[in-house]
C-alpha positions as CSV (number, residue, x, y, z in Angstrom):
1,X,4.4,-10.0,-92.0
2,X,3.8,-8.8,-88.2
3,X,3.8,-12.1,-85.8
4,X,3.5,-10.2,-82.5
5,X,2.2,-6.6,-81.8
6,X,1.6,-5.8,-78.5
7,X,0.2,-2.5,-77.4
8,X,0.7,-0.7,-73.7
9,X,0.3,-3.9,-71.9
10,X,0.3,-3.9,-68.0
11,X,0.7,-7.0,-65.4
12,X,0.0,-6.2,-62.1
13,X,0.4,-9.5,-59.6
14,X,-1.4,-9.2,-55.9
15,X,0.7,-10.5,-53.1
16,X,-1.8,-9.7,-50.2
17,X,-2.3,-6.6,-50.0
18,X,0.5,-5.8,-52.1
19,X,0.3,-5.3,-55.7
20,X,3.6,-6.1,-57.8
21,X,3.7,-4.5,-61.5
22,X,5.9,-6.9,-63.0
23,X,5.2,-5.1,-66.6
24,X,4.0,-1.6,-67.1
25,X,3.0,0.4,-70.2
26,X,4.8,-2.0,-72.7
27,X,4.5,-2.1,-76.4
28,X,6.2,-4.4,-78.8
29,X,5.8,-5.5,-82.9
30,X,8.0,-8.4,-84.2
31,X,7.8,-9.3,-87.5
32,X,8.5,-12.3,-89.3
33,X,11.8,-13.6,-90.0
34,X,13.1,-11.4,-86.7
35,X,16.0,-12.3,-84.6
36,X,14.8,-11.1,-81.2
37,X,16.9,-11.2,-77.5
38,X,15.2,-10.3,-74.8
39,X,17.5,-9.3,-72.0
40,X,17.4,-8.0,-68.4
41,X,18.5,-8.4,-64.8
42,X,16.6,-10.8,-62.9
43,X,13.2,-9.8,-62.0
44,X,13.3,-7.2,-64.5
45,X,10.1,-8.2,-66.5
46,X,11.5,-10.4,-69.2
47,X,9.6,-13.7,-68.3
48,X,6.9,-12.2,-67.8
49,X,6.8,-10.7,-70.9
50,X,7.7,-14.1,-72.5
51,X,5.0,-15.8,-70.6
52,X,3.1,-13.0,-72.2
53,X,4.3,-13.6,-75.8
54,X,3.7,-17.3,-75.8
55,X,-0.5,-16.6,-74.6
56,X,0.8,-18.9,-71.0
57,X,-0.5,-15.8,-69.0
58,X,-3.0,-12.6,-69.9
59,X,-2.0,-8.9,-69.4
60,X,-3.8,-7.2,-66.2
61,X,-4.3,-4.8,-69.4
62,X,-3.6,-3.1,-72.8
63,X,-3.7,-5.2,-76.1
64,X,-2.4,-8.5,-77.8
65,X,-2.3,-9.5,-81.1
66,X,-0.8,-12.9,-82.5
67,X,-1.1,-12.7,-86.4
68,X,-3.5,-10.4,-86.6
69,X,-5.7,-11.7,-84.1
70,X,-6.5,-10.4,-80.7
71,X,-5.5,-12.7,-77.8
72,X,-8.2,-11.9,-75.7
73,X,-10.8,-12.3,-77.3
74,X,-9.6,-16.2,-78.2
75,X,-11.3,-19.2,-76.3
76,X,-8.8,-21.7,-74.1
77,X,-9.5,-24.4,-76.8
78,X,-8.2,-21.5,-79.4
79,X,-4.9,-20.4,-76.9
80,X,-4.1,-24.1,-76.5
81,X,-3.8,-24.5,-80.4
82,X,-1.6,-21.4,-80.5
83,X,0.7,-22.9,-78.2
84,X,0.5,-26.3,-79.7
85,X,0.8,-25.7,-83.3
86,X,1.8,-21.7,-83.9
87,X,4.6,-21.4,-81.1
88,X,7.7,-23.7,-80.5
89,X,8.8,-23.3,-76.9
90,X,12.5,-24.1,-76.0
91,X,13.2,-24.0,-72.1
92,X,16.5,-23.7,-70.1
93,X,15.8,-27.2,-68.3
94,X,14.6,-28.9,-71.7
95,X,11.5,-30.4,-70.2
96,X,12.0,-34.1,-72.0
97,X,10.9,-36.9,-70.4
98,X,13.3,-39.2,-69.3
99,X,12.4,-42.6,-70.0
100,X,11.7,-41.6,-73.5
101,X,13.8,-41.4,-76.8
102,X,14.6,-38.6,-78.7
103,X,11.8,-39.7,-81.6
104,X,9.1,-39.7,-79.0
105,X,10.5,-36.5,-76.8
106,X,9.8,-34.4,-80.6
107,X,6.6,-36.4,-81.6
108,X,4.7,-35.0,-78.0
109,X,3.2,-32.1,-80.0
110,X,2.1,-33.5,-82.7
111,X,0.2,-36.5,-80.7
112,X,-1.4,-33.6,-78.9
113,X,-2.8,-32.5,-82.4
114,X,-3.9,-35.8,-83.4
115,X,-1.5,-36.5,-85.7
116,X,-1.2,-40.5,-87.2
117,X,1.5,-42.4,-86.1
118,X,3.6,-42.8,-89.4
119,X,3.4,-39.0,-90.1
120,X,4.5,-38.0,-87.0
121,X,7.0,-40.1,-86.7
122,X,8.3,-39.2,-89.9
123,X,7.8,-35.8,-89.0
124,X,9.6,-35.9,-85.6
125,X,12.7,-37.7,-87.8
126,X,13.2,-34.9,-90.1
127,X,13.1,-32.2,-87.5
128,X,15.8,-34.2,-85.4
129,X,17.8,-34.4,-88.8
130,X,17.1,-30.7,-89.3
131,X,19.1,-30.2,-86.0
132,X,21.7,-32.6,-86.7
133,X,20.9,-35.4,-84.1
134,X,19.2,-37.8,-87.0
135,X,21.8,-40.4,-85.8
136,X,20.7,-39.9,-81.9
137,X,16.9,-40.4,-82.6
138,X,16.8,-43.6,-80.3
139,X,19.0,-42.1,-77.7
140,X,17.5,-41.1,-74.2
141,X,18.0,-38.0,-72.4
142,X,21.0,-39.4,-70.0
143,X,22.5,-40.9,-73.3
144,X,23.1,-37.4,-74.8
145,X,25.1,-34.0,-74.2
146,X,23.7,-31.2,-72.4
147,X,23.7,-29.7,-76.1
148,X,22.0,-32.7,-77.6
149,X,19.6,-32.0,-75.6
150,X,19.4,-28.7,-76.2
151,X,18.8,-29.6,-79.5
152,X,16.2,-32.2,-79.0
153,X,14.0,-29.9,-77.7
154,X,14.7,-27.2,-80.6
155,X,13.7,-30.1,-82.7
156,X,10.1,-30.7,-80.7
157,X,10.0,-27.2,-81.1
158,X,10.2,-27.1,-85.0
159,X,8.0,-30.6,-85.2
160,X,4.9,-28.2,-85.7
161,X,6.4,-25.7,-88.3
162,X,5.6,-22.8,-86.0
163,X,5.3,-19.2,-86.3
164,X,7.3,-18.4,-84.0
165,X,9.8,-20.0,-82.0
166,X,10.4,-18.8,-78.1
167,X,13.9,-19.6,-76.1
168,X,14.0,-19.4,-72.6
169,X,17.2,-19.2,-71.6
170,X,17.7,-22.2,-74.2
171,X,22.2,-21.8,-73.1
172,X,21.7,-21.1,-69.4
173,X,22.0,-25.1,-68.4
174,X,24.8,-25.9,-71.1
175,X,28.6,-25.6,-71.1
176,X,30.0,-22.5,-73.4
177,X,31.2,-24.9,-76.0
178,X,27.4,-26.7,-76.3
179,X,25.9,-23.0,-75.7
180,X,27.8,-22.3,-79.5
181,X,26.8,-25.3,-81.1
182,X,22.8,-24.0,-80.0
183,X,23.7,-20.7,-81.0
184,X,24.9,-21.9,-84.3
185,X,22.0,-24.2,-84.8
186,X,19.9,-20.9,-84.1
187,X,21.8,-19.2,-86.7
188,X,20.6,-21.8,-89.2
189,X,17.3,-21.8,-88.5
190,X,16.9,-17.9,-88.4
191,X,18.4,-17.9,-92.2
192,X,16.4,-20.6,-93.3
193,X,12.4,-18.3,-91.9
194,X,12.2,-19.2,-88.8
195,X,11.2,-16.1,-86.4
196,X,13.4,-16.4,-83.0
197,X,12.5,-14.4,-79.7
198,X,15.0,-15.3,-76.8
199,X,15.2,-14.6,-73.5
200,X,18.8,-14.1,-72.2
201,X,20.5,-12.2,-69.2
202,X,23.7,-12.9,-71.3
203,X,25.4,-10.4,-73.5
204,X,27.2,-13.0,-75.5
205,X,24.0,-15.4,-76.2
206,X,22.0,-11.7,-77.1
207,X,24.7,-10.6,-79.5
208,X,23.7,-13.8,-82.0
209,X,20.4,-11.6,-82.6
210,X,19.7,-9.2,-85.2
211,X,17.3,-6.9,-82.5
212,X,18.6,-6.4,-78.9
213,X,15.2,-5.3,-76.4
214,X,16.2,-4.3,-72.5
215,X,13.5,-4.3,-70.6
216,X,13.9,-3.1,-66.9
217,X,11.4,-2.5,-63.9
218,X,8.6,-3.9,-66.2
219,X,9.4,-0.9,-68.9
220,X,11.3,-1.5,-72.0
221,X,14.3,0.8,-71.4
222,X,16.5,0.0,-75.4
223,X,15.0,-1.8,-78.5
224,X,17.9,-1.2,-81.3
225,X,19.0,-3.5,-84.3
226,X,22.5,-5.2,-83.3
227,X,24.9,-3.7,-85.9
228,X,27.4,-6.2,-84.6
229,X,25.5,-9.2,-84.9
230,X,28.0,-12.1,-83.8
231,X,28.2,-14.9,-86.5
232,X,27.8,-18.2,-84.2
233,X,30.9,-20.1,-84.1
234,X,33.2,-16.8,-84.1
């Protein structure tokens, strides 16, 4: 089943008189169940394209399609559901609130959707479980690893049963040990259905993947299957 299937997009950004195209001529199909590292040098293209992928920016042109559905065409109300319900988003600097516990950090989507309290709760426990913190659900942010926290959010992520789930650097702010433990936990999900897309400027993190894209200048310059797809924890 295709996911993603972008065609020829272009982002051009005007900085006074200046025009910056951050992405030109690109075109892109993922497919469910894909394994998918993004990598390039900084200000290569690759957030851009990310921010692109999860419908948090529009293309300056060419043409979008989330499950068979053109992006463009879709209201706010519509591109807010897809980015609540249909994408997980995992960041480098976690985004959970502090105060909060793990339970509430991974129950944020689905009060957003107007879920009940008992189901979501119940919801937000078995994704923590699925990532192997369901004995750190009442644990705040400072009480946890930089990994656990990794993890947290992976499981806010999931909380929705997305489509798709995009990483943003999800190792960049973790040691090397926790950055396996993520990779690992990646790994899992990937087997289980889940459709990973992750941005990464390391070779390491991008050789978990099945599908290795460079993009460079705003082009995508290499899109090849990783014959030597590194099994996490080797």
């Amino acid at each position: 089943m295709n996911i993603i299937n972008i065609e020829h997009i272009a982002k051009v950004y005007k900085i006074g008189d200046v025009e910056v195209r951050a992405l030109n001529d690109v075109s892109l199909r993922i497919d469910k169940n894909e394994y998918v590292a993004i990598m390039g040098p900084s200000g290569s293209g690759k957030s851009t394209l990310m921010n692109m992928l999860g419908c948090l920016d529009t293309p300056s042109s060419g043409k979008y399609d989330f499950k068979d559905k053109s992006v463009s065409e879709m209201s706010d109300n519509e591109l807010a559901a897809i980015r609540n319900r249909e994408i997980g988003f995992v960041f480098q600097t976690f985004n959970l609130l502090p105060r909060s516990d793990a339970l509430h950090n991974v129950e944020l989507p689905l009060i957003y959707a107007g879920v009940s309290s008992a189901e979501r709760k119940e919801r937000a426990f078995q994704a923590l479980v699925n990532v192997g913190l369901g004995d750190r659900v009442h644990h705040k942010p400072n009480e946890l690893s930089g990994g656990q926290r990794q993890r947290v959010a992976v499981a806010r992520a999931l909380v929705t049963n997305p489509a798709i789930i995009l990483a943003d650097e999800p190792t960049g702010n973790i040691a090397s040990v926790q950055a396996e433990e993520v990779m690992t936990l990646f790994q899992k999900l990937n087997e289980e259905g889940h459709t990973i897309v992750m941005i990464t400027h390391e070779p390491d993190i991008a050789a978990h993947a099945s599908r290795i894209i460079h993009v460079k200048d705003g082009v995508i310059i290499q899109d090849e299957i990783n014959k030597k797809r590194k099994k996490a924890g080797s």
